[in-house]
N, C-alpha and C positions, 0 to 999 in steps of 0.2 A: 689599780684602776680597772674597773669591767671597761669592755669593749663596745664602744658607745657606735662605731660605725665601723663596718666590714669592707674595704675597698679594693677593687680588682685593677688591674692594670691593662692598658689597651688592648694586649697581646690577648685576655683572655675573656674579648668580646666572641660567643658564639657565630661559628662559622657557618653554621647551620642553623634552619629555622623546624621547628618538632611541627608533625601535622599528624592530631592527633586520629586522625580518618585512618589509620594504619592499624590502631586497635582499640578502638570504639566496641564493644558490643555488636550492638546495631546503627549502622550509617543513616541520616536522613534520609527520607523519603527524598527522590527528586524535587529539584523547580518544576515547575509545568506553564507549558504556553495555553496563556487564559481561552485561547481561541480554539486549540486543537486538545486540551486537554491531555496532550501528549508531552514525555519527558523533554525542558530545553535541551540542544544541540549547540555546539560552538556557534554554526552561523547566527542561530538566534542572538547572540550576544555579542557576534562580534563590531556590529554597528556601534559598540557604546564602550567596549572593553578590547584591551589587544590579548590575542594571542596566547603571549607569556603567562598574565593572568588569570586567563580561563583553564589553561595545564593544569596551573595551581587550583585552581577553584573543584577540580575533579579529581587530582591527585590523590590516591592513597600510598604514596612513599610515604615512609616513614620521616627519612630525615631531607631540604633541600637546600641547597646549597644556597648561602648567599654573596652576592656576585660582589664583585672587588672592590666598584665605584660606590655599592652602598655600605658596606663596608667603614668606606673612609668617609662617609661622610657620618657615619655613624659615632666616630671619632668626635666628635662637634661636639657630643655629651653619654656617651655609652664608655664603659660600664654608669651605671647608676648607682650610687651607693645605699648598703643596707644600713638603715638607723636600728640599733636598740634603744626602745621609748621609758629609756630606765628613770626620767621625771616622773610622766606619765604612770608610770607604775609604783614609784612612790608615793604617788596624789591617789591612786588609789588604795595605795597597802594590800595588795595584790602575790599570792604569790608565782603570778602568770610569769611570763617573759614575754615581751610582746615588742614584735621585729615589722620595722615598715621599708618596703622598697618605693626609693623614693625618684619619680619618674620627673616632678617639678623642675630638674635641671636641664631639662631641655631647652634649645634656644625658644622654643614657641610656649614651653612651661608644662607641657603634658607628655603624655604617654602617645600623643596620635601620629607626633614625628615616625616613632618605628613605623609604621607605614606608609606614612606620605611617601615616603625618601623612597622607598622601590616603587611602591606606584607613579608616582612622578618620573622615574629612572625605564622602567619598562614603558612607558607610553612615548619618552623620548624615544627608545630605540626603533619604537612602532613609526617613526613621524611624525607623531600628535603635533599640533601644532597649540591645540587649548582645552583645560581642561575644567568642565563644569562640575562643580557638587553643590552639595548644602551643608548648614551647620546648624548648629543647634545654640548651645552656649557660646559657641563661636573656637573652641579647644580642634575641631577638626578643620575649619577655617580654617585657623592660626595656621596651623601644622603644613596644612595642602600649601598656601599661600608661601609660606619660606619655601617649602621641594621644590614650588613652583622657580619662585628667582634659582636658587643655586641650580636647575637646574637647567634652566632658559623655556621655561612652559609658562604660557597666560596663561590664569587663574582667574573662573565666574563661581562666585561662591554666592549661594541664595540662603540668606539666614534668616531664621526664625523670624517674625518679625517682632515678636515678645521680647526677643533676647539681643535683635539688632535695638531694641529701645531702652532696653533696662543695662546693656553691658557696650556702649558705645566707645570704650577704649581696645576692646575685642576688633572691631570695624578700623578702628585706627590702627590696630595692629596689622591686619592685614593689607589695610590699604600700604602703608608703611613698606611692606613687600612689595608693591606693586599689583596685588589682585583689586579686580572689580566687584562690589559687594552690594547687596540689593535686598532687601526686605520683604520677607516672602511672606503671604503670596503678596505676587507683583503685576503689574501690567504687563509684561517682559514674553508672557509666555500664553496658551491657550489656558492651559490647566489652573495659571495663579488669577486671569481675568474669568476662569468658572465660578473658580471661591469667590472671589472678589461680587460676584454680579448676586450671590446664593449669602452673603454674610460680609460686607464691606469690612468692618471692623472685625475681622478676625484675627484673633492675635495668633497666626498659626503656627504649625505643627510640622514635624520631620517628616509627615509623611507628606505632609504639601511640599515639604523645600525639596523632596526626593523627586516628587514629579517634576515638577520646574525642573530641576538639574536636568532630569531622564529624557526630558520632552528638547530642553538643550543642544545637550550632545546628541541624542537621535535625528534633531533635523540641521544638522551641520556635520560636513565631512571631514572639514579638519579638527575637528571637538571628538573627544570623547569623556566620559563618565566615570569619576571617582567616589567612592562610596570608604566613610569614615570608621564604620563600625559594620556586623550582620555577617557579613557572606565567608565564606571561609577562606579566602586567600589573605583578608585582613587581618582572622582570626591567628592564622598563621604568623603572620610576619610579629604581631605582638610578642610572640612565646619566647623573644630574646629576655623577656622581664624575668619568667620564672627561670630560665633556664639560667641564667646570671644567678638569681636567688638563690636556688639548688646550689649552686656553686661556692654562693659566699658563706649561707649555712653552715655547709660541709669543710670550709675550714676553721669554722670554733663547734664545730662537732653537733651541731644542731639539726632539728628536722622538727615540721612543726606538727602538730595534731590539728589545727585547721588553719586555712587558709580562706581569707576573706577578701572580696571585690565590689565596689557597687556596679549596678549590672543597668545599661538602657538598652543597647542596643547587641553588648555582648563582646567587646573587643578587650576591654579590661579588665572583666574577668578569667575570658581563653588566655589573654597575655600571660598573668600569674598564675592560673589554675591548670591549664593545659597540662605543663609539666610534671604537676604532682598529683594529677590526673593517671599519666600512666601509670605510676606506681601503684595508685588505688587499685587500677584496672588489673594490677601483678600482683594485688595482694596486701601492702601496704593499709598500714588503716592513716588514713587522712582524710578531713570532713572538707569539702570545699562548700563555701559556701555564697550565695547572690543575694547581694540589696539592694535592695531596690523604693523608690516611693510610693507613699500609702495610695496617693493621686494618680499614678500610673504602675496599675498594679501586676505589670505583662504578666509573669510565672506565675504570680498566688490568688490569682485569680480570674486568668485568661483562658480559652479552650484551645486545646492542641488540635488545630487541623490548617487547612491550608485556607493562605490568605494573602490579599495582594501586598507588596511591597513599600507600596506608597498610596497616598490617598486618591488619585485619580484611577488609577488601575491600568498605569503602562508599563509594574515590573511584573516578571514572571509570578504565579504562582508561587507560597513558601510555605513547608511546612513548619508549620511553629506556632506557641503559644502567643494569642494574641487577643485585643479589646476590641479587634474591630480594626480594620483601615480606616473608616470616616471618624474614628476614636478624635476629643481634640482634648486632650490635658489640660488642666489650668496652668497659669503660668508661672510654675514653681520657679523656684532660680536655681535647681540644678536642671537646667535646659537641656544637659547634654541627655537624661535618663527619661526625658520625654516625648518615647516610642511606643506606638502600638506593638510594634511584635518583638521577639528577640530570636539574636543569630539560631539558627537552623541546628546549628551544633549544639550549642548550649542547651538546646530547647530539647533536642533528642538525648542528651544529657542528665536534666533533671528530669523527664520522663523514665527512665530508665531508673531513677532512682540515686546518679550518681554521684548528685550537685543538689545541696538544701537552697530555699530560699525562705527570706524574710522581706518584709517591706515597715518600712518609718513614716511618722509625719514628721515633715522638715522642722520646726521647731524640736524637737527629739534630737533631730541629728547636730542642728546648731549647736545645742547644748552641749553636744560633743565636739564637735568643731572649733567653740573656743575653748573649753575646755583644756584640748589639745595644743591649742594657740599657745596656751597662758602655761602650758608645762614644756611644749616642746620648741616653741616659737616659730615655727613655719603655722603661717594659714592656707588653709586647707581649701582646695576647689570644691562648692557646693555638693557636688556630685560625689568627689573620694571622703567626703565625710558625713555620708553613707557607712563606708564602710569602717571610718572612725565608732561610730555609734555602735558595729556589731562588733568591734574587737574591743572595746570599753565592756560590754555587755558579758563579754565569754570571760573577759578577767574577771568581773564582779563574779560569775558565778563559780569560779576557780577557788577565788575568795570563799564567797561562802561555803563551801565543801570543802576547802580546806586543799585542797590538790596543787600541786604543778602544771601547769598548761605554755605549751609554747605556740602561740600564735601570730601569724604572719599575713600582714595585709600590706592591697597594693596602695598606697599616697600617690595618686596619677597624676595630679597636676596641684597646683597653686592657686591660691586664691586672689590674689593682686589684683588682679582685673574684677573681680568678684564684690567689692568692698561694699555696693548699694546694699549688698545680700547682708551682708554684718551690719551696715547702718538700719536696716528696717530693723533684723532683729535684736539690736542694743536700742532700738527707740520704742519697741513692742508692737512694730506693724505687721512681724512675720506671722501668718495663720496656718493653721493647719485647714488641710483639707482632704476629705476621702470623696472620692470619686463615688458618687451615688450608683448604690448595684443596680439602679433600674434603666440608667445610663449604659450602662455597659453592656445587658443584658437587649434594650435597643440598635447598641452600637453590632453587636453579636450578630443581632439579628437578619441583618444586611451583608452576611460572610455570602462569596462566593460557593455555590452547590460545584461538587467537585464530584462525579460518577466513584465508585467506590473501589 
């Protein structure tokens, strides 16, 4: 029999998280404070973040250490096991190999646990008493809201309000933990009643649910602000995915020649790409690569310069590829990939040349998404079938050229909660949509002037 799953044992859950700011090229430009136009400072951030966090957030060590309590709670569903999609490769007569790490078995069903769990963990030690975010699809919900109970933290989670409407067992999940959940924008805050008064009916956006959270935890002192994907302490704590993967590879003797992520905000691609990032950066040929939707097209079609965070304009300046902060996506049902900009790292990243990116329309990706369904029998979360659609695509052309190719992408979460998204498109409602270039191009237009 070939080896259909690769599985590690507790003991050889990484002890350490890779950041990959130790040998990058070139580092991101700074944050900048919108007001002074000067590089953020700890205290600028520490009204909303502790501490421990912000180390991480600057840090260029190479490796840090992860602490004992997250660790064990890591235990919950770490290691993750790598599937070989040797149906999948049958159905296509292929002669790829094509390896998924698969993040689904998380109590919350994604990849965002690896971070909650320390964020939630260091904001205890800080005192926090409550902690505000947003969500998207509702997979960073989910994730905050368990850290939250296991770890005695209230949990305000401001969700899309597209995706609080179209994924209502998402809300149930989290309520289910005990977090408070709320459709954004809302009444709740100054920034969600500006939307509100400028566009009643907006089906909003990450960057609105960011302000709401930001505006949250800034005017309450025992609140502080968690953020699901973007900034690089997040980007960090993911890289237990690839760093596992490296692992499990290397005991049936494999390495891949690309490695593939859907990318919104930036956290599931750093999670598997980071680690085989170094090696690129040492030499190594390894393509990694970003997917992303035709509808929110951050990389393949955003300008790299700096821009606010969120849509009101209360995070720092970020340098990164972006559509605009007032950018508002249509309401695809991979909610989670439904950002104007991406992580700062990533974004310096594929600048640099070191990370491809591609974009789909959702019906494309669907099509791979059952596809997959119907050979490997997990469904797939809207968003990691994304990157179903580009590691289907690198096998076909394997196929056709006749080659070997071993290819490894990350299956970040599950589709369970997802199921409207497969009932439109098995009834023919799912459309495709490309964000009109004259949209983005107004959306552009309104970037913050940053002194050069």
């Amino acid at each position: 029999m070939k080896e259909r799953k690769i599985v590690l044992s507790e003991r050889d859950i990484p002890r350490q998280w890779y950041n990959i700011m130790a040998d990058m090229p070139n580092l991101p430009r700074p944050p900048l404070n919108p007001r002074t136009m000067k590089p953020v400072g700890p205290d600028d951030l520490s009204a909303i973040f502790p501490m421990s966090l912000i180390e991480q957030e600057v840090s260029t060590q190479r490796w840090i250490d992860i602490p004992e309590e997250v660790l064990e709670l890591y235990t919950l569903w770490r290691p993750s096991p790598l599937f070989r999609a040797l149906r999948l490769e049958e159905a296509l007569k292929t002669p790829a190999r094509i390896y998924y790490k698969y993040e689904g078995v998380s109590p919350a069903g994604s990849h965002k646990t690896n971070t909650s769990i320390p964020q939630a963990y260091y904001n205890k030690k800080a005192g926090i008493r409550r902690i505000a975010t947003e969500t998207g699809a509702g997979q960073w919900g989910s994730a905050l809201s368990l850290a939250g109970k296991l770890l005695g933290i209230e949990i305000t989670v401001y969700m899309v309000r597209v995706s609080y409407e179209q994924k209502p067992y998402r809300r149930i999940a989290m309520e289910t933990w005990g977090a408070n959940v709320y459709p954004s924008p809302s009444n709740r805050t100054e920034s969600g009643k500006k939307i509100l008064s400028e566009n009643p009916d907006s089906p909003g956006s990450l960057g609105i649910a960011i302000s709401e959270a930001v505006e949250d935890a800034a005017t309450h002192k025992d609140t502080n602000y968690a953020l699901g994907s973007v900034l690089n302490h997040v980007l960090l704590h993911q890289t237990v995915i690839g760093l596992e993967a490296k692992k499990q590879l290397s005991i049936i003797n494999e390495y891949p020649d690309v490695v593939i992520a859907c990318c919104g905000g930036g956290s599931n691609l750093g999670g598997i790409g980071f680690p085989f990032l170094y090696d690129r950066i040492n030499g190594r040929n390894v393509r990694v690569v970003a997917v992303e939707p035709v509808s929110c097209p951050t990389l393949t079609k955003g300008q790299f310069r700096y821009d606010f965070g969120d849509t009101v304009g209360l995070t720092p300046l970020l340098m990164m590829y972006t559509l605009g902060h007032d950018f508002v996506p249509p309401g695809i049902h991979a909610g989670g990939l439904r950002y104007h900009g991406d992580a700062p790292l990533v974004c310096q990243l594929y600048h640099d040349g070191l990370i491809e990116a591609i974009a789909y329309g959702q019906t494309s990706v669907f099509d791979a998404a059952i596809q997959f369904a119907r050979t490997e029998g997990i469904i797939p979360a809207p968003e990691s079938a994304h990157a179903i659609r580009a590691a289907i695509d690198e096998a076909l052309k394997a196929k056709e050229e006749g080659k070997e190719k071993v290819i490894l992408f990350n299956l970040s979460g599950h589709g369970y909660f997802d199921l409207q998204a497969y009932a439109d498109y098995l009834s023919g409602k799912l459309m495709d949509y490309e964000y009109p270039e004259e949209k983005i191009k107004e959306a552009l237009s309104r970037l913050p002037e940053v002194p050069a």
